[in-house]
C-alpha positions as CSV (number, residue, x, y, z in Angstrom):
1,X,108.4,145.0,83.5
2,X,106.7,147.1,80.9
3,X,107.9,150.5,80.8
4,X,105.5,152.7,82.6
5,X,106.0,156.1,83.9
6,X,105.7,157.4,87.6
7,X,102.4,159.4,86.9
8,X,100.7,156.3,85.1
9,X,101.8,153.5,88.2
10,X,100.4,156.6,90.7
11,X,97.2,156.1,88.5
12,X,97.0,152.8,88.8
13,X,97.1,152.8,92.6
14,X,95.4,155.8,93.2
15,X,98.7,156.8,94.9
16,X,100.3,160.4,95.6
17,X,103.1,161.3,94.2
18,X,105.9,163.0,96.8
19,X,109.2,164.8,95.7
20,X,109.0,163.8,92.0
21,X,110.3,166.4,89.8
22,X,109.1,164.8,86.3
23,X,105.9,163.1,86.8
24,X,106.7,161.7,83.1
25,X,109.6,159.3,84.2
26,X,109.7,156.2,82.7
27,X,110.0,153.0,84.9
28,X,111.9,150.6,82.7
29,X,113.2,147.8,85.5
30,X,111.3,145.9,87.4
31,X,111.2,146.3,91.4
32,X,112.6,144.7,94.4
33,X,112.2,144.5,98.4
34,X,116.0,144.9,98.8
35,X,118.2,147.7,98.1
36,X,121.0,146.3,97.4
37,X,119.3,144.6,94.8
38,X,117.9,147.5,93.0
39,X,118.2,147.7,89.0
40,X,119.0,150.8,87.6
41,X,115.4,152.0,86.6
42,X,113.4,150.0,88.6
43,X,111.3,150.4,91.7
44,X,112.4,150.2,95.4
45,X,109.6,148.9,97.3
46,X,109.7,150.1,100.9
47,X,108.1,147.4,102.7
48,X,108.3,146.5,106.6
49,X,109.5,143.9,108.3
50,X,110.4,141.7,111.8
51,X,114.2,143.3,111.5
52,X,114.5,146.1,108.9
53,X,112.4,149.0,107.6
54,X,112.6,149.6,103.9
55,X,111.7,153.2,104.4
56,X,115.3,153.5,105.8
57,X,117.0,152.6,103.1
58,X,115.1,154.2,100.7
59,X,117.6,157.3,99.9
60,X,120.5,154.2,99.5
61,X,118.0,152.9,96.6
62,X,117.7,155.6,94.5
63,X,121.3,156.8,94.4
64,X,121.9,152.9,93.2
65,X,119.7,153.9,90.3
66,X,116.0,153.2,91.4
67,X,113.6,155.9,89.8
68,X,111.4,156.0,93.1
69,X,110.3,154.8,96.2
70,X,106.9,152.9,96.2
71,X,106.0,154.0,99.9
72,X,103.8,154.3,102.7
73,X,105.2,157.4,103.2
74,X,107.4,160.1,102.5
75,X,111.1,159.3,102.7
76,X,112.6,162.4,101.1
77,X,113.6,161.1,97.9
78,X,111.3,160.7,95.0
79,X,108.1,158.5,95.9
80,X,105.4,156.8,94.9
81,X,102.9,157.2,98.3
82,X,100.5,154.5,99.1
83,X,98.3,153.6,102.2
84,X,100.1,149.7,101.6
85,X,103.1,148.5,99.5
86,X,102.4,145.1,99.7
87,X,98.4,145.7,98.4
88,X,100.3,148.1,96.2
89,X,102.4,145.7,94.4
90,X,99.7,142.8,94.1
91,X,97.6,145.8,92.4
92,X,100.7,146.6,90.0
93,X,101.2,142.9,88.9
94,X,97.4,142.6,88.0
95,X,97.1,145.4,86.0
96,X,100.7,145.0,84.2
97,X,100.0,140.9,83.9
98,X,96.5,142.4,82.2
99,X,98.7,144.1,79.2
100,X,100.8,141.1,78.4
101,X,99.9,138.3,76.5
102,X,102.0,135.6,78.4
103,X,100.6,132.1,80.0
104,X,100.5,132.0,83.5
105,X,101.2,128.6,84.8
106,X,100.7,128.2,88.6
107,X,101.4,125.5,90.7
108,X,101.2,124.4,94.5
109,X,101.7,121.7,97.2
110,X,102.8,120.7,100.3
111,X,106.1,119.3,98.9
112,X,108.2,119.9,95.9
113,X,107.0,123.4,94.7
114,X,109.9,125.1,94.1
115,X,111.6,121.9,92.3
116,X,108.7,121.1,90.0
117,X,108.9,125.0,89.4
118,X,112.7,124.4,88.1
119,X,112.1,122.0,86.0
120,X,108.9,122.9,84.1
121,X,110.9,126.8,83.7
122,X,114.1,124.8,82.2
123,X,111.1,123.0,80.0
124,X,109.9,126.1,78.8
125,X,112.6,128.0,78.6
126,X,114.3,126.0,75.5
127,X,111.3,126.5,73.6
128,X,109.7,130.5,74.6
129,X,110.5,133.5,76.6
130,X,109.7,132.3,80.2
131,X,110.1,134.3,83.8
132,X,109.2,132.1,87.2
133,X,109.5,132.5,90.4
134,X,113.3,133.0,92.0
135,X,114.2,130.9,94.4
136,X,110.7,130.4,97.2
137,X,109.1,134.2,96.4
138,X,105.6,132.4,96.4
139,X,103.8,134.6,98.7
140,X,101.4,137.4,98.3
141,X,104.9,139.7,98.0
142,X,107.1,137.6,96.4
143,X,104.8,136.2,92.9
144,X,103.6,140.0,92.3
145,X,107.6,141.0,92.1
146,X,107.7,138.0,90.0
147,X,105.0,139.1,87.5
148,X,106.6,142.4,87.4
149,X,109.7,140.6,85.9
150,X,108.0,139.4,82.9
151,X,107.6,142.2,80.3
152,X,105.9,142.3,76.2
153,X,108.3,139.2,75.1
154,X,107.0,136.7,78.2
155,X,105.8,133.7,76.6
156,X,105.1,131.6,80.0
157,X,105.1,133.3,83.3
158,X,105.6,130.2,86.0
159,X,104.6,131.3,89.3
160,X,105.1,128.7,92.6
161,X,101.9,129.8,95.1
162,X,102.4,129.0,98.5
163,X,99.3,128.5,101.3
164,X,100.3,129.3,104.7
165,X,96.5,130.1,105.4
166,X,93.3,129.1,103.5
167,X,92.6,132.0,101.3
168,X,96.2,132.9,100.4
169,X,95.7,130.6,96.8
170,X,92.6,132.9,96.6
171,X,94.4,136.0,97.1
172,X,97.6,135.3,94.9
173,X,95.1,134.4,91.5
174,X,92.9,137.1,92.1
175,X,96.2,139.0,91.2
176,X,97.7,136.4,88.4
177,X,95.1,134.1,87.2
178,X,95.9,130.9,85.7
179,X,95.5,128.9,82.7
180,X,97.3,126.4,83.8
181,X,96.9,124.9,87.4
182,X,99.1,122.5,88.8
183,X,98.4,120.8,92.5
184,X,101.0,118.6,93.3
185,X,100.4,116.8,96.9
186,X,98.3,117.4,100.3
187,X,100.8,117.1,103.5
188,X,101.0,118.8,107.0
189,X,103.4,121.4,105.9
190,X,101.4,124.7,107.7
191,X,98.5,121.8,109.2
192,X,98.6,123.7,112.3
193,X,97.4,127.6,110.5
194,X,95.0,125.7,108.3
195,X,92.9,124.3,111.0
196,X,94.8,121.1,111.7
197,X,94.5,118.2,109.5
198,X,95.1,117.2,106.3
199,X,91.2,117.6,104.6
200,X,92.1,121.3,106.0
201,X,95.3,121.6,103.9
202,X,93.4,120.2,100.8
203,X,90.8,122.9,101.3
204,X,93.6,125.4,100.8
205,X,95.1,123.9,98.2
206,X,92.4,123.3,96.3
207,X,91.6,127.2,95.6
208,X,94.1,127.1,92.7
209,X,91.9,124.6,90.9
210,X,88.8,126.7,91.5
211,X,90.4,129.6,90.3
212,X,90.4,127.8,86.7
213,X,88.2,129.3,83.9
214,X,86.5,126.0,82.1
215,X,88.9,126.6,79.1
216,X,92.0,126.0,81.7
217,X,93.8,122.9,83.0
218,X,93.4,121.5,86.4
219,X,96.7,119.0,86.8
220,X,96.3,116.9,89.6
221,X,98.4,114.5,91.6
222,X,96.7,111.0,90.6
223,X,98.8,109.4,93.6
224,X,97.7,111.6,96.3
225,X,93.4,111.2,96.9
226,X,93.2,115.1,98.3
227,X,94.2,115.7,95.4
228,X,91.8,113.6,93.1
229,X,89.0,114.5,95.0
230,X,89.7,118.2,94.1
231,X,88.6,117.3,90.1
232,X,85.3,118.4,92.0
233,X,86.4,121.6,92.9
234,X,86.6,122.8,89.4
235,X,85.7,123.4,86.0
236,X,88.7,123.5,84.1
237,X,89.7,120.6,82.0
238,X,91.0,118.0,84.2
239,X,94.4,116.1,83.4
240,X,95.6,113.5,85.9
241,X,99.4,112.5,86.1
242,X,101.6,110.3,88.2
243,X,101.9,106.4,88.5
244,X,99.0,105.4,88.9
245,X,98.3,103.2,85.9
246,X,95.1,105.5,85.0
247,X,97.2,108.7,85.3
248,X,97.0,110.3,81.8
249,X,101.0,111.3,82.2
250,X,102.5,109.1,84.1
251,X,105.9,107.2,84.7
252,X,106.7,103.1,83.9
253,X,109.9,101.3,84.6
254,X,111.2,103.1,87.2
255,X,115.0,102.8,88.0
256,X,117.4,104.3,90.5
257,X,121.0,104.8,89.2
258,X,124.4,104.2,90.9
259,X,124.6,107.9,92.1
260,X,120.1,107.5,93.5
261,X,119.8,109.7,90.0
262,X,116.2,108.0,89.0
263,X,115.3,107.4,85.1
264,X,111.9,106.2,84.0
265,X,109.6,106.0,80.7
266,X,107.7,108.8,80.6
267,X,104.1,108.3,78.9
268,X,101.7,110.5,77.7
269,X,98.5,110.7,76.0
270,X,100.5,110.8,72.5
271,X,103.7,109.4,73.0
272,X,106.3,107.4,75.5
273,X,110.0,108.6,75.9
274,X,112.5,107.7,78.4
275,X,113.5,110.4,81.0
276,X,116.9,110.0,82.9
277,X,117.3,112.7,85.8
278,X,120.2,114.5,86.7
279,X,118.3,115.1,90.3
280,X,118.4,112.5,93.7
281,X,115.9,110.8,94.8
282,X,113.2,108.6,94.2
283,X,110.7,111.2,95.0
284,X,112.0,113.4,92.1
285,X,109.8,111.4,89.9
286,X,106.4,113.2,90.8
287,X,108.4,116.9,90.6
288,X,109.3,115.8,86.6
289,X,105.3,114.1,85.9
290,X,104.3,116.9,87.2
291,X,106.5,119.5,85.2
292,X,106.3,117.4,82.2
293,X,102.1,117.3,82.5
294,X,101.9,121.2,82.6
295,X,104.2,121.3,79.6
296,X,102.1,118.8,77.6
297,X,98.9,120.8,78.7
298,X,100.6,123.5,76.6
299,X,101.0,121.6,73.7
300,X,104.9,120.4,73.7
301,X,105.2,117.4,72.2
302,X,106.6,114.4,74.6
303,X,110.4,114.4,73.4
304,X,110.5,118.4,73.4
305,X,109.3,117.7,77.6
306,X,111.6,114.7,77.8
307,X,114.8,116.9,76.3
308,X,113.9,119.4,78.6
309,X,113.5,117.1,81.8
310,X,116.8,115.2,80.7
311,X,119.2,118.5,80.5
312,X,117.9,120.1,83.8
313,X,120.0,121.1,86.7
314,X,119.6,121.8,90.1
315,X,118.9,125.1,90.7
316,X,117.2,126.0,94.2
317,X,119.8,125.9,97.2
318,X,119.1,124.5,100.9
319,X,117.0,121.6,99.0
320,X,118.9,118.5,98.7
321,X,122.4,120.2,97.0
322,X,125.1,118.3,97.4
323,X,128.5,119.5,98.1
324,X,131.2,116.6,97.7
325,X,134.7,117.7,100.2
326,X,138.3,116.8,99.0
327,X,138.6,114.8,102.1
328,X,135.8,113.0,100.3
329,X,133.2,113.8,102.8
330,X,129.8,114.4,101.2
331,X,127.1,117.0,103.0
332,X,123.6,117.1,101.8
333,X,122.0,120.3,102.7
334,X,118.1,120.0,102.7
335,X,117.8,122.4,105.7
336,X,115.9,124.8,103.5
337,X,112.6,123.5,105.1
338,X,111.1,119.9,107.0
339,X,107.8,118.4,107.3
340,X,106.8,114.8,107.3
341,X,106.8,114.0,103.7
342,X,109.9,115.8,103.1
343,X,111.8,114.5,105.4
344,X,110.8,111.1,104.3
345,X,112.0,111.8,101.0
346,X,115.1,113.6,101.9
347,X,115.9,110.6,104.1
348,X,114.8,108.4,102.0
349,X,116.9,109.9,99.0
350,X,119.9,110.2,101.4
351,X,120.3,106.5,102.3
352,X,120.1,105.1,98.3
353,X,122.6,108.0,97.8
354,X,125.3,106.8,100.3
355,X,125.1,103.5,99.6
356,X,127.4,101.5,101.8
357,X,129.4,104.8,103.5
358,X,128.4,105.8,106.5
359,X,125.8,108.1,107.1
360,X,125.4,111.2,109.7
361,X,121.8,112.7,110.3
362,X,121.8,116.2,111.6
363,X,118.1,116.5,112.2
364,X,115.9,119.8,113.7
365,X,113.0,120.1,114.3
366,X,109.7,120.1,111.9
367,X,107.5,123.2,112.7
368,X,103.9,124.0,112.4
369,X,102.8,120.6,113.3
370,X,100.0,121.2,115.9
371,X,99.3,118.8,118.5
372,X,100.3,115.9,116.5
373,X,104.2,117.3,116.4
374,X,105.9,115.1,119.0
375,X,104.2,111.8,117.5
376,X,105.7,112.9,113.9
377,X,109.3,113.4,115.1
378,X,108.8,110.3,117.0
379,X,108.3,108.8,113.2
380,X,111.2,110.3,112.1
381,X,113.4,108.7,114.7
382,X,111.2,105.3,113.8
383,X,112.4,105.8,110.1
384,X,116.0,106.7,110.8
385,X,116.3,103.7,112.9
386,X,114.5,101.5,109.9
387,X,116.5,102.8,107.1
388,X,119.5,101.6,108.8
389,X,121.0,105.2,109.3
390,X,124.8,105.4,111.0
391,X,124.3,108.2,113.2
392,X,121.8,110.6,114.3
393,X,122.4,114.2,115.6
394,X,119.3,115.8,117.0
395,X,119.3,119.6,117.1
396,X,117.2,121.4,119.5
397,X,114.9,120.5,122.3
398,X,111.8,119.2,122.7
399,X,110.2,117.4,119.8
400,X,114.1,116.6,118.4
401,X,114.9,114.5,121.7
402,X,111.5,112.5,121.2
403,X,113.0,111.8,117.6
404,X,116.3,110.6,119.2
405,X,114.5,108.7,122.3
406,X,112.9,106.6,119.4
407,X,116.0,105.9,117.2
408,X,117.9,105.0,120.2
409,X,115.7,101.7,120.2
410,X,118.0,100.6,117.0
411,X,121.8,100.6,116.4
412,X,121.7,104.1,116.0
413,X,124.6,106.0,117.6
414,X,122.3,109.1,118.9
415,X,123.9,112.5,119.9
416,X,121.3,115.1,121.0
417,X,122.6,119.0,121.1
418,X,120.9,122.2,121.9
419,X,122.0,124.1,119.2
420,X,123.6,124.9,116.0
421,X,126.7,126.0,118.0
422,X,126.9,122.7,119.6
423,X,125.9,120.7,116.3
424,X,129.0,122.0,114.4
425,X,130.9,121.1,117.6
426,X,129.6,117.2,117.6
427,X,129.6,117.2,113.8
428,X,133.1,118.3,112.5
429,X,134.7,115.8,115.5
430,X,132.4,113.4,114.0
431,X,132.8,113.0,110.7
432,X,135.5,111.6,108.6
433,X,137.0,111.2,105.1
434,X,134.4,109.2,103.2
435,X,131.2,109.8,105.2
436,X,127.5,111.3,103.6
437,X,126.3,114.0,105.9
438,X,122.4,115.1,105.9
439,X,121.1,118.6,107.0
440,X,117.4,119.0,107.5
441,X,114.8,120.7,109.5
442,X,112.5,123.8,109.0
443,X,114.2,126.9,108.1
444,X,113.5,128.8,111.3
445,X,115.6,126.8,113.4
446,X,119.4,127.9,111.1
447,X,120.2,124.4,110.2
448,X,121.0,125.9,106.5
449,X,123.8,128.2,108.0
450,X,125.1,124.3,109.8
451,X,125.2,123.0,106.3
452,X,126.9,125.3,104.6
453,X,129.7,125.5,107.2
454,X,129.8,121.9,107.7
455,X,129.9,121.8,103.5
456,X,132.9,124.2,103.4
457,X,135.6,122.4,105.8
């Protein structure tokens, strides 16, 4: 963050200032929601939530070195007052985002944000100063603490939007608009708070694009027609990637390796260079087009994009990582988050990774699916069945034992549980030495805390 002191932020947001004894304070760090992750200078943002009230810890904050409080009210420790902390922050990152002179690069999707994310910031980040997003903190809190990171030397500033609702896209670049807008698929993640079907989801989505100026770059999906269609939507210089044969970057001569790692020639407009991933899965091809057409947007030249995409790592946890046991077990914890097209993927990128071992699905539920959820976990069960899968543990009720009815039609050996209690019960007398063990279903149902005991036996 740019150094700004306590009477200029309490300008900025037409705040009060409470129990601040020098007005002229600098604030040198940038802030945070948690207190126990408070940089010595920084902010403390007291916002509430479902289980905790920052308020409460605000006293804990500034004796860890925060300067002040932004808060809703007074907490008896120095504080900037406002009527909201969330409106409050968004408010901050605009006008500090207003001072730099950094590129803001924003992308969204139903599927693969936070991975595409990773590896256009590893992209970047060999050739300027770049800040993105941490981990998922795409929401109308999380991108205004990540703009906040970025300070005078911020070169790219890549920021993952999510869209729960429509209108969130047009919320989040009201407060960091982009130059660069990257739309990467249309699925039924959130369907069922977007009005229920996929033209509904597109309609979100497609508010990054029309948040473009004419001089930007609108990078769309050339595989995925909500996506296409959304060159409409927008004035910005279109670019089109994928592999369609049209796509202006796209990918030829794709391979899987021995380990599901996929390699392919990457082509654009002024070059072709062969890309060999250090990522699983098939599907990770669209995540590195997609990276590697917002980099070329920016001018890198093709083998800069290509060196980049060839030394990344995985970096986000609870989305395919893979932890290999000395008993020779591998788990595969994707539990960070399910819907129909990642679950496809994940089990799709599961089954070329274990190859001829046997394979355990631990499977939860997918949520936000509207009245079309049983019929999708009923696919699921279809494609675990079809893709030859050992066995099948179905977590929860409901819409996981429709899943488990309709893999029971194969030679699946189907387990149904209630919880992740009883999963870790089933799973660890389950398994042995030499099995590949897949985790997935939406975050809210704890499947990421089952993976990462079931990783550490």
């Amino acid at each position: 963050m740019i150094p700004m002191t306590l009477a200029e932020i309490a300008r900025v947001l037409d705040a009060r200032l409470d129990a601040v004894p020098d007005p002229d304070t600098p604030v040198t760090g940038p802030p945070t929601v948690d207190s126990r992750e408070v940089v010595p200078g920084g902010l403390f943002a007291a916002t509430v939530g479902a289980r905790a009230d920052g308020h409460d810890h605000a006293a804990d904050a500034v004796a860890d070195g925060a300067v002040a409080v932004l808060a809703s009210r007074s907490v008896g420790v120095p504080a900037i007052v406002v009527a909201d902390v969330q409106a409050a922050l968004g408010v901050l990152a605009g006008h500090v985002l207003a001072r730099l002179g950094c590129t803001v690069i924003a992308l969204t999707g139903s599927v693969g944000k936070t991975t595409t994310k990773d590896l256009l910031a590893q992209i970047l980040e060999r050739h300027a100063p770049t800040v993105s997003t941490d981990r998922s903190f795409n929401n109308e809190l999380g991108l205004p603490l990540t703009v906040l990171r970025a300070d005078a030397g911020t070169r790219y500033l890549v920021l993952e939007m999510g869209a729960g609702r429509k209108g969130d896209l047009t919320y989040l670049t009201g407060i960091a608009p982009p130059q660069v807008g990257l739309v990467l698929n249309v699925g039924a993640a959130h369907v069922s708070r977007m009005g229920g079907g996929l033209a509904d989801v597109a309609a979100a989505k497609g508010e990054l694009v029309q948040a473009l100026a004419p001089d930007g770059y609108a990078l769309l999906n050339a595989d995925d027609p909500y996506v296409v269609r959304m060159a409409e939507r927008t004035t910005a210089r279109v670019v089109r990637y994928g592999r369609s044969p049209g796509a202006d970057v796209r990918a030829e001569q794709v391979r899987l390796d021995d380990g599901a790692r996929p390699a392919f020639d990457l082509v654009t407009p002024s070059n072709r260079a062969r890309v060999a991933l250090d990522l699983v899965g098939e599907h990770q091809v669209a995540n590195a087009l997609g990276a590697a057409a917002a980099a070329a947007a920016l001018g890198l030249p093709t083998d800069e994009i290509t060196a980049g995409l060839n030394a990344a790592t995985h970096r986000a946890s609870g989305r395919f990582e893979i932890t290999n046991r000395p008993d020779g077990v591998t788990v595969v914890n994707d539990a960070y988050n399910a819907n129909p097209e990642s679950m496809r993927a994940g089990l799709h990128a599961f089954t070329a990774l274990a190859g001829d071992r046997r394979t355990i699905a631990v499977l939860g539920a997918m949520g936000q699916q509207a009245d079309a959820s049983q019929a999708r976990h009923e696919q699921v069960g279809w494609l675990v069945a079809e893709l030859g899968i050992d066995v099948l543990i179905a977590v929860g009720q409901g819409d996981p034992r429709a899943m488990a009815a309709e893999a029971s039609g194969g030679e699946v050996t189907v387990y149904t549980v209630p919880d992740v209690t009883g999963t870790l019960r089933v799973a660890t007398e389950l398994i042995a030495p030499g099995d590949v063990v897949f985790v997935k279903a939406s975050s809210e149902y704890g499947l990421h805390a089952c993976a990462r005991e079931l990783s550490a036996l």
